[in-house]
C-alpha angles and dihedrals in degrees: 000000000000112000081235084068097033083058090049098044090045088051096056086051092049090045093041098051092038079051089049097052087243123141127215090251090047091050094047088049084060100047096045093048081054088049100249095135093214120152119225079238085050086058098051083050095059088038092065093035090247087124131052108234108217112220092254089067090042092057092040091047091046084054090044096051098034097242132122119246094250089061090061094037093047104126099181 
């Protein structure tokens, strides 16, 4: 991915779980309970496109915070 995209991608996270009322630290728990082993500094990380997010945490994420994947892959 382009660090243009991983920016992008990292901002609709961000704006879903704010949205969601979800914080970082809420967000890693469930990732690690689903086995998914993310930091709450791993998740900063992918917020500000500093991390590149493997299809396997798209798609967990998407489940966590009730969105589809295209929500959090909508480049537009």
């Amino acid at each position: 991915m382009d660090k243009k995209t991983e920016i992008k991608i990292g901002k609709n996270v961000r704006k879903i779980r704010i949205a969601k009322g979800k914080t970082q630290d809420y967000l890693a728990a469930k990732l690690q309970l689903n086995g998914c082993d993310l930091t709450r500094s791993a998740v900063a990380k992918i917020e500000a496109g500093q991390r590149h997010l493997y299809p396997d945490e798209i798609i967990l994420i998407s489940k966590i915070l009730g969105v589809t994947c295209d929500e959090i892959l909508n480049l537009d």
